[in-house]
GUTORPA-223936 format. One line per field, with one value per residue (C-alpha): x, y, z; residue number from 0. Coordinates in Angstrom, 1 decimal. Layout:
xx <- [X|...]
yy <- [Y|...]
zz <- [Z|...]
loza <- [NUM|...]
END
This chain:
xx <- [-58.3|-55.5|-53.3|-54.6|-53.4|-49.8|-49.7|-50.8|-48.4|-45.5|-45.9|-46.5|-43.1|-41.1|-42.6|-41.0|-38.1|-37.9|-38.4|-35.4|-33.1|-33.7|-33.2|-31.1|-28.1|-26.8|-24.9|-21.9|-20.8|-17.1|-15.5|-16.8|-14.0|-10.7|-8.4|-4.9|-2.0|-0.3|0.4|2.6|6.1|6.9|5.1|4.9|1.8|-0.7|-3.6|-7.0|-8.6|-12.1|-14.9|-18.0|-19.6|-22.7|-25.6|-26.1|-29.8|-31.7|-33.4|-32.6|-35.6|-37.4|-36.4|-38.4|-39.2|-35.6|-35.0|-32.9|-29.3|-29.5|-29.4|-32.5|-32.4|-33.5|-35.6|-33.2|-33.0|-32.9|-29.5|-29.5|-26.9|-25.5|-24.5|-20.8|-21.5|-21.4|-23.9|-25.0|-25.8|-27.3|-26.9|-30.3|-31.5|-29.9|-31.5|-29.1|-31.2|-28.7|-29.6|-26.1|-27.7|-28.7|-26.6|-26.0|-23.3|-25.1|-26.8|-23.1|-22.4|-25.0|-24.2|-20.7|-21.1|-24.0|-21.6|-18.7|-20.2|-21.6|-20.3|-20.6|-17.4|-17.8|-19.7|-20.6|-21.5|-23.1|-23.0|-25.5|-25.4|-27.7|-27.5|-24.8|-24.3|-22.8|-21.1|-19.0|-15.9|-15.9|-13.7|-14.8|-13.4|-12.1|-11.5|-14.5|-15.7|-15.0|-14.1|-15.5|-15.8|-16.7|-18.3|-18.7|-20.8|-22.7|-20.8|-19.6|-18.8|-17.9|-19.3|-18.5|-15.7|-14.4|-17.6|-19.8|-17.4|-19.1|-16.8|-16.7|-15.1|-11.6|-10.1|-7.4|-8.7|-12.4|-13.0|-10.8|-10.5|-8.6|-7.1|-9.2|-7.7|-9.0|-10.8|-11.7|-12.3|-13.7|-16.6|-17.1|-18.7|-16.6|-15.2|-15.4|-13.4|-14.6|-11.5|-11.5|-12.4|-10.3|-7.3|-8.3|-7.8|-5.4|-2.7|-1.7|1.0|-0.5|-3.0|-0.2|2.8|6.0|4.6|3.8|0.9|-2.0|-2.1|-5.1|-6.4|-4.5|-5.7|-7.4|-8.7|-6.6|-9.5|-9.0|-6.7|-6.1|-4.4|-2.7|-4.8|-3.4|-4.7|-6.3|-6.9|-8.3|-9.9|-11.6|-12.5|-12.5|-11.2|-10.9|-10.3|-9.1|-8.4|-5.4|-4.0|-6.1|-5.0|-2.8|-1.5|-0.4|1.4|-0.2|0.9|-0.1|-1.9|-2.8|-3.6|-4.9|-6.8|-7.7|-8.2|-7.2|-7.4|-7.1|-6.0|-2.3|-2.2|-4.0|-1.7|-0.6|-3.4|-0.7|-2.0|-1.0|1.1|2.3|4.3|5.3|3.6|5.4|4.6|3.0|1.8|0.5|-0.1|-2.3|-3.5|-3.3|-3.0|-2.5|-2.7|-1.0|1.8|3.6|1.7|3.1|5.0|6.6|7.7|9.9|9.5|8.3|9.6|9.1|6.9|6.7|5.0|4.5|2.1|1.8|1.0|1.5|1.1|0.9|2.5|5.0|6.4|6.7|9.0|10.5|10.6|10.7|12.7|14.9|12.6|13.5|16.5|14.2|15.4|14.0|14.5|13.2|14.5|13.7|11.7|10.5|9.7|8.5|7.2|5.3|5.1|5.4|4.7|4.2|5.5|8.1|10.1|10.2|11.5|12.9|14.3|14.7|15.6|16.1|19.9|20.1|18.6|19.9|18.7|19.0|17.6|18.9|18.4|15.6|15.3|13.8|13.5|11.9|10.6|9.3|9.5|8.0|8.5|9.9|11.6|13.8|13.5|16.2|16.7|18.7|17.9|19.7|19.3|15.3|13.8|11.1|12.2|15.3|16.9|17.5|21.0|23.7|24.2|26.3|24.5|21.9|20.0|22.3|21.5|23.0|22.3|19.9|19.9|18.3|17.8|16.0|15.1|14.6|12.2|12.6|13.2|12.7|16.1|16.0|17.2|19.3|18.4|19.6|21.1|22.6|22.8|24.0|25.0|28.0|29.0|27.4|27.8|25.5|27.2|26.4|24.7|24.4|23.0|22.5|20.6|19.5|18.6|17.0|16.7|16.0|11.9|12.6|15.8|19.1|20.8|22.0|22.0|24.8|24.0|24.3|26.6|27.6|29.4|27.7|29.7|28.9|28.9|27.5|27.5|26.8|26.9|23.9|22.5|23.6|27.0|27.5|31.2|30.5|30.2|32.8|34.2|34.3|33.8|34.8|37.5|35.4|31.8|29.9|29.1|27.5|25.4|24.5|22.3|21.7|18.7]
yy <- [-40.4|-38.3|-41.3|-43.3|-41.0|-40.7|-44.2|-44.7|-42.6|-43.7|-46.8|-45.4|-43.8|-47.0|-48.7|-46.2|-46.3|-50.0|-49.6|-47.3|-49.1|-52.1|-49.7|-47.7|-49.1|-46.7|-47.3|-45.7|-46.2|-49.2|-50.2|-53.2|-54.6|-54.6|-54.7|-54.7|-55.7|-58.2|-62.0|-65.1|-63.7|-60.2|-60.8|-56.9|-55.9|-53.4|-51.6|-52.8|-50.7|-50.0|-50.1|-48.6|-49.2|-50.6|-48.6|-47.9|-46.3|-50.0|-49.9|-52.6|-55.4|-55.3|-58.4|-61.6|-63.9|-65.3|-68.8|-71.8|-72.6|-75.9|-78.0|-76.5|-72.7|-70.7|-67.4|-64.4|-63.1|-59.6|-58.1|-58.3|-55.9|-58.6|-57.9|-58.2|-55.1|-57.1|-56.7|-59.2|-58.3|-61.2|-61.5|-62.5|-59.8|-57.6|-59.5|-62.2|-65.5|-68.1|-70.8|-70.8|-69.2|-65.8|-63.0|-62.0|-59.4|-56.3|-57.5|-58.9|-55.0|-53.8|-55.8|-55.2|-51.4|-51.4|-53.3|-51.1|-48.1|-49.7|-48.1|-51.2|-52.7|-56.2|-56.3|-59.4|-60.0|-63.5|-66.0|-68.4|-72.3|-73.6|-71.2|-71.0|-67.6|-66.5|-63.4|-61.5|-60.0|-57.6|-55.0|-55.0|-51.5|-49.7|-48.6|-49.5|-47.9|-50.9|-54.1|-56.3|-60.2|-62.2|-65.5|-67.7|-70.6|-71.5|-71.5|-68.9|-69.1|-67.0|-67.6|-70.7|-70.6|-67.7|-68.4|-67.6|-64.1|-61.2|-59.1|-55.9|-57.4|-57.8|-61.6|-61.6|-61.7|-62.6|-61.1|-58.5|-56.8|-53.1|-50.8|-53.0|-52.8|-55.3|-58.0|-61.2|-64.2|-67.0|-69.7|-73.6|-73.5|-73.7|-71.1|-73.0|-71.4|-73.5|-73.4|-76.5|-74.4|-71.9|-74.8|-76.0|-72.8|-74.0|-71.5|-73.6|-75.5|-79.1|-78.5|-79.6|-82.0|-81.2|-78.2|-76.3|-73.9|-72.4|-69.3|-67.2|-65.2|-66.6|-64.0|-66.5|-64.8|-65.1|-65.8|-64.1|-61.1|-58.8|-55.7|-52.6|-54.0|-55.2|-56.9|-59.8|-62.9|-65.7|-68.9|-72.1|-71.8|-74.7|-73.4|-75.4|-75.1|-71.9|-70.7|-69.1|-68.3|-69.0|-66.6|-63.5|-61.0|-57.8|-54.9|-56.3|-56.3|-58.5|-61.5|-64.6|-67.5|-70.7|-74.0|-73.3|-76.5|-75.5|-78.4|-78.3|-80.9|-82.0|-81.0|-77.2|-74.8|-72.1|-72.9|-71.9|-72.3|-68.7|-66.4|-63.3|-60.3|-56.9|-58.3|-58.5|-59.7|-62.9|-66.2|-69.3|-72.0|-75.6|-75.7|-78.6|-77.6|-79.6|-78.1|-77.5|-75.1|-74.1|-74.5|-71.2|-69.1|-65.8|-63.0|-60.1|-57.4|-60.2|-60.0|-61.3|-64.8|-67.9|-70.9|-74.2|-77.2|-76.7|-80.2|-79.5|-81.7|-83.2|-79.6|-77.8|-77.6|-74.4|-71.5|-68.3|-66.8|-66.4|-63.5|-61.0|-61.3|-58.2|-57.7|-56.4|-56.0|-58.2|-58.2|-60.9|-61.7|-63.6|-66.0|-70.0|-72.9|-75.4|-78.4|-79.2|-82.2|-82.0|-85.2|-86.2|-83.0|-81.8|-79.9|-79.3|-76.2|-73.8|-70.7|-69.9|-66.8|-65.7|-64.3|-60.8|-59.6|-57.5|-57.8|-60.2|-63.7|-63.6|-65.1|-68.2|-71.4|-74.3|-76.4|-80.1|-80.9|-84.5|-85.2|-87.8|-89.0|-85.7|-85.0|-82.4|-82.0|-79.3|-76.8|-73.6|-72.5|-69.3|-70.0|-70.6|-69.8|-71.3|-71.4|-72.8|-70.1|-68.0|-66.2|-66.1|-62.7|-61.3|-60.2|-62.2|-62.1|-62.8|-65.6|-65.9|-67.2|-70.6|-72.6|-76.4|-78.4|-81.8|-82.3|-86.2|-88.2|-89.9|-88.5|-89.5|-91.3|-89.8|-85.9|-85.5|-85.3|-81.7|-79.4|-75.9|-74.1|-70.7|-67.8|-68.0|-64.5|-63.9|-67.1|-68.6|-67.7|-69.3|-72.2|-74.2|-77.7|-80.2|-83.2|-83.6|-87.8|-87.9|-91.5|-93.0|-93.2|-97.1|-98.8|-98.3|-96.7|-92.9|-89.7|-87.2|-84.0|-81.4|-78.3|-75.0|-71.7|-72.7|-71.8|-73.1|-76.4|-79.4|-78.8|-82.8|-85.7|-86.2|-88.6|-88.6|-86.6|-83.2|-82.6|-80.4|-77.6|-74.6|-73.7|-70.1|-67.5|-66.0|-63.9|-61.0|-60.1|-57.1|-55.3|-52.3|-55.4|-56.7|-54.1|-55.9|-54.7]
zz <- [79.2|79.7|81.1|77.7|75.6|76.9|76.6|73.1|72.4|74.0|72.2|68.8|69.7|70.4|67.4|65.2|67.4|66.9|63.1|62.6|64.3|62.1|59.3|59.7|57.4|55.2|52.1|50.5|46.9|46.9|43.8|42.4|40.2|39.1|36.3|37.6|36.0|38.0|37.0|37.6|35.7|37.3|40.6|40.8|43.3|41.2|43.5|41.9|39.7|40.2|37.3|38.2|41.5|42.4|42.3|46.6|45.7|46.1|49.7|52.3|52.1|55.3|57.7|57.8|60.5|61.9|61.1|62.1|60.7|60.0|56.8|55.8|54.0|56.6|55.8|56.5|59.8|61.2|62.8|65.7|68.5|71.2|74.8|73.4|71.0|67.7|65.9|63.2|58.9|57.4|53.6|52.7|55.0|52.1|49.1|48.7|47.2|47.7|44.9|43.6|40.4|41.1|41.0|45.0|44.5|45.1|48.4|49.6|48.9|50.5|53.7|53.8|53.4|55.5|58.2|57.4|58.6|61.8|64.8|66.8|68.3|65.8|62.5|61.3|57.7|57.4|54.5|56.9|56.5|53.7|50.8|48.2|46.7|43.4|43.5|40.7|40.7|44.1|45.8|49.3|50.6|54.0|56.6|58.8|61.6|63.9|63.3|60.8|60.6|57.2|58.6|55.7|56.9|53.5|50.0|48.3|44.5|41.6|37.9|36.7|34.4|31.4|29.5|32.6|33.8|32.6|30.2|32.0|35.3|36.0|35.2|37.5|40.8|42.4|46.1|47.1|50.4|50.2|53.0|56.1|59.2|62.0|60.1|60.4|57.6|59.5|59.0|58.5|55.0|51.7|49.5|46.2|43.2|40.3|38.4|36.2|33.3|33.9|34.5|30.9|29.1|26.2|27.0|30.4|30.3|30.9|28.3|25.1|25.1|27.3|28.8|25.0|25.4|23.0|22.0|23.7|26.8|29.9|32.8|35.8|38.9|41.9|44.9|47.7|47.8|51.1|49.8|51.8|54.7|58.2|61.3|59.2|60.7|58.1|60.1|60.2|56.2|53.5|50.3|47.0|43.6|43.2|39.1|40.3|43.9|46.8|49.1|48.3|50.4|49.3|51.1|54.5|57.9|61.2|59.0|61.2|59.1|61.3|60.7|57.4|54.4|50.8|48.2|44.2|41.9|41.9|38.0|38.7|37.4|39.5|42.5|45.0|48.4|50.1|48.6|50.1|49.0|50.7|53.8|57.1|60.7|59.4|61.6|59.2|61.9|61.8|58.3|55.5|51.7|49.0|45.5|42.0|43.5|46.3|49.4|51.0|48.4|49.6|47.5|47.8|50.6|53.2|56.6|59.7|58.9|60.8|59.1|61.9|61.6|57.7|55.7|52.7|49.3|46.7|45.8|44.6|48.6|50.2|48.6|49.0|45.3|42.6|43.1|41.1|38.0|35.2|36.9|40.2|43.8|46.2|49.6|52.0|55.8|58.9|58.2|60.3|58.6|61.9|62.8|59.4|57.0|53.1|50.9|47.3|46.4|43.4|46.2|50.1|51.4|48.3|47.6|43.7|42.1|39.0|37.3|36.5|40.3|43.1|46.8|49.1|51.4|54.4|57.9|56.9|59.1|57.9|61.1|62.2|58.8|57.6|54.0|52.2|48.8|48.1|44.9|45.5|50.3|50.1|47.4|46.6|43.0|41.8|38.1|37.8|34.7|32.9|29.3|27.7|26.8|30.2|30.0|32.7|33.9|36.5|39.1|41.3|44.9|47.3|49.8|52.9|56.9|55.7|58.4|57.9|61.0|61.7|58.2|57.8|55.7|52.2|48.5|45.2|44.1|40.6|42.2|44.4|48.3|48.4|45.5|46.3|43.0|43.4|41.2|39.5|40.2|43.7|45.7|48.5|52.1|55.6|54.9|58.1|57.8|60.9|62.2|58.3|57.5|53.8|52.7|49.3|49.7|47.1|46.9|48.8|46.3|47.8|45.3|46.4|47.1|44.8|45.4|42.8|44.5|48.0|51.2|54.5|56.8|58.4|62.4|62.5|60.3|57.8|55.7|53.0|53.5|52.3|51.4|48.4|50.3|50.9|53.9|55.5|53.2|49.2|49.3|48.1|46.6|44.7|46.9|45.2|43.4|46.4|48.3|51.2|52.0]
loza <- [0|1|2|3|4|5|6|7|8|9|10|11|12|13|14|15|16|17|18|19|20|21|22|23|24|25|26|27|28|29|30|31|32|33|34|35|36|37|38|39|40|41|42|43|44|45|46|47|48|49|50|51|52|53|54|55|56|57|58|59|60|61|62|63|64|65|66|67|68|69|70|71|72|73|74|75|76|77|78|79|80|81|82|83|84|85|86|87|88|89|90|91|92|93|94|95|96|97|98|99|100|101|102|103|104|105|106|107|108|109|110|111|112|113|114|115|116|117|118|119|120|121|122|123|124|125|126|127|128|129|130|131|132|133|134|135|136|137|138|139|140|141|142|143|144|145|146|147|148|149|150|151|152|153|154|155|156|157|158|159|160|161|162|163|164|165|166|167|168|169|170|171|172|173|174|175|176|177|178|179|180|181|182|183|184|185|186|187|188|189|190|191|192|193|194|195|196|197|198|199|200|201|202|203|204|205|206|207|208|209|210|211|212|213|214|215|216|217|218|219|220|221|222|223|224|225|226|227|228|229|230|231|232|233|234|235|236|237|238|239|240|241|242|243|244|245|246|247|248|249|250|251|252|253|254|255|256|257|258|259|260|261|262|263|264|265|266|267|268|269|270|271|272|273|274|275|276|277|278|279|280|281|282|283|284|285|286|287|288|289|290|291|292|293|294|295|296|297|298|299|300|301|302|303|304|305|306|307|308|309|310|311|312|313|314|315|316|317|318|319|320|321|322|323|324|325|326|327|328|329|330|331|332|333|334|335|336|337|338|339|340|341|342|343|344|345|346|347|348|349|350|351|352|353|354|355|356|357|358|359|360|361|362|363|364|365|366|367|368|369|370|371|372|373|374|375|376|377|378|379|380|381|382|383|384|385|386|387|388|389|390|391|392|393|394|395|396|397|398|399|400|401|402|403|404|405|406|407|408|409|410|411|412|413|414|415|416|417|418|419|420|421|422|423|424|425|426|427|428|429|430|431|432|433|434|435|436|437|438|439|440|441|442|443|444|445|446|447|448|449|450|451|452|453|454|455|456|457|458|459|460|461|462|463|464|465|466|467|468|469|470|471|472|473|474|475|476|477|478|479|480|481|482|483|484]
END
């Protein structure tokens, strides 16, 4: 009896053991939305500003039977600890419905806090295959006891439109991720942000004749935003239709960006693909984006960024800039542009600035590029503005040490093939141009390239010539306006 006893006991003692461990997710109180201050014009990074959290008193739902991942919605399965010391926090384990209709933020909270405290080496939060969930405005917060993956195999949406975002949440971005270090961003499902009504707000520029706009509220969420986080590595995802940006990355360092499909309508303002700004040590390999704006635009205090196997368009090509904005300092250095393809697009490889800047680009290679049917394949634009009436002003970002190299492919023969428009007072230096073959994408008719205050050379003949050109170097600059940086 004796013997019965202790064992009764010993497995009323690893039943409870067995419950805790599924329960024992804790939950601490994140930010749940924003209203920062940044936008298209100044560019200028804000930290998102919380508005009250989440309440982190509703109790985890107990875990269901586990069920399959297939086309099917499966019934939500417990989280599991693997031999590799991940361990696994199912969404729906946390309450999330999945209908595309319901409101799953709170249980997306829930899961992520729950799987930021984890002390296991890998934390997965899931978004399984089958469900689409609907989930507001969200600051998803660090650091994290170890490392943490997103794995987004269903859909993931926000509410559907201005009409449908609830009036206490920030308008200017969706899903942000703030101070992570080590994460992951990774799935094959879809990451859909339903941006046609935002894109049809009358005060976008499409919506009246030559570019006019309506007056009214003009804030659009950017998507995803990564910001004062590092190690990120963003994978495998399908991305569409974002209101504004798709990705943005904000004082971040060591991003890996890989395989990844972002698609919006041609005409979608401002949709750029990935833009990123005070982020340095960047790698944005093997991905295809075609969209309203630049593909990959990169802002001041970016360093260090190589950008290979990108095809990019119909889009506004891939850009560094605008820069210099309000008379700001902008410093961006050392960075690849490899191996990719851009097509149908306004422009290919870019830099624009605005007059009345300081700073400097320096040290960019744009290297084995195809264009086709580009408008403008090679551009330098020191005077961008977007109004009329832009003044000229004396100082400018200085741009120096471009280097363009097997760039060959076809233009549209009503721009030029390439146009180097620098600052009249602070002149474009070491501009270095070889193995360059543009070709008029209909006729045979060849546009000359264009050339204002641009100093540098062609280390072999290209198509078509460039003898506009300077050689050497001017015989003096500003240097206290200058600041390299």
């Amino acid at each position: 009896m004796r013997h019965s006893h202790y064992i009764l006991a010993f497995f009323f003692t690893l039943i409870l053991t067995t419950q805790a461990r599924h329960h024992h997710h804790t939950k601490h109180k994140h930010s749940s939305h924003s209203n920062n201050n940044d936008n298209n014009s100044n560019n200028q990074s804000y930290p998102p500003s919380p508005s009250p959290s989440s309440s982190s008193g509703i109790s985890v739902p107990p875990v269901a039977a586990p069920g399959g991942y297939d086309n099917e919605a499966p019934s939500p399965s417990p989280s599991p600890s693997d031999d590799d010391g991940s361990e696994i926090f199912d969404v729906r384990t946390f309450g999330a419905i999945g209908d595309g209709i319901a409101d799953d933020t709170k249980s997306f909270k829930m899961a992520w806090d729950s799987a930021c405290q984890s002390e296991s080496a890998i934390n997965i939060v899931l978004v399984p295959r089958g469900f689409s969930f609907m989930v507001q405005s969200t600051i998803f917060t660090g650091p994290c006891q170890g490392g943490l993956v997103l794995k987004v195999d269903g859909t993931l949406m926000p509410p559907d439109g201005p009409e449908s975002w609830p009036n206490n949440t920030s308008r200017r971005q969706w899903l942000v991720f703030y101070r992570i270090n080590n994460m992951s961003l990774q799935g094959s499902g879809v990451i859909d942000g339903r941006g046609q009504n935002w894109w049809d707000l009358p005060c976008k520029p499409h919506k009246g004749p030559n570019g006019t706009t309506l007056p009214g509220p003009c804030d659009s969420p950017v998507a995803l935003r990564f910001f004062m986080s590092s190690n990120l590595s963003v994978q495998g995802l399908r991305i569409k239709n974002s209101p504004q940006f798709h990705f943005r990355f904000d004082g971040c360092k060591s991003v890996r960006v890989d395989s990844i499909f972002i698609t919006s309508p041609a005409l979608s303002p401002n949709t750029d693909g990935i833009h990123i700004e005070n982020t340095n040590d960047v790698r944005i390999y093997n991905s295809v984006i075609s969209n309203g704006d630049d593909c990959v635009s990169i802002g001041t205090g970016c360093y260090d960024v190589d950008i290979k196997n990108i095809t990019c368009g119909p889009s506004h090509g891939i850009s560094i800039g605008s820069l210099g904005n309000h008379n700001s300092r902008a410093c961006v250095s050392n960075i690849t542009v490899r191996e990719s393809t851009i097509k149908g697009s306004d422009n290919g490889v870019r830099i624009k600035t605005w007059q009345g800047g300081s700073g400097s680009v320096s040290k960019v290679t744009f290297s084995k590029i195809h264009m086709e049917s580009v408008r403008n394949p090679i551009i330098i634009d020191q005077f961008y503005c977007l109004s009329k009436d832009c003044s000229n002003k004396s100082s400018a970002v200085f741009v120096s040490d471009i280097v363009y190299s097997n760039i060959k492919g076809t233009y549209d023969i009503r721009h030029p093939p390439m146009r180097f428009a620098c600052s009249d007072s602070v002149p474009c230096t070491n501009l270095t141009l070889s193995d360059i073959e543009l070709l008029p994408a209909q006729g045979d008719l060849f546009n000359d390239p264009f050339c204002w205050n641009a100093y540098g050379n062609s280390e072999t003949l290209t198509i078509p010539p460039v003898s506009c050109l300077i050689e050497g170097l001017p015989q003096s600059l500003p240097g206290n306006d200058l600041s390299r940086c």
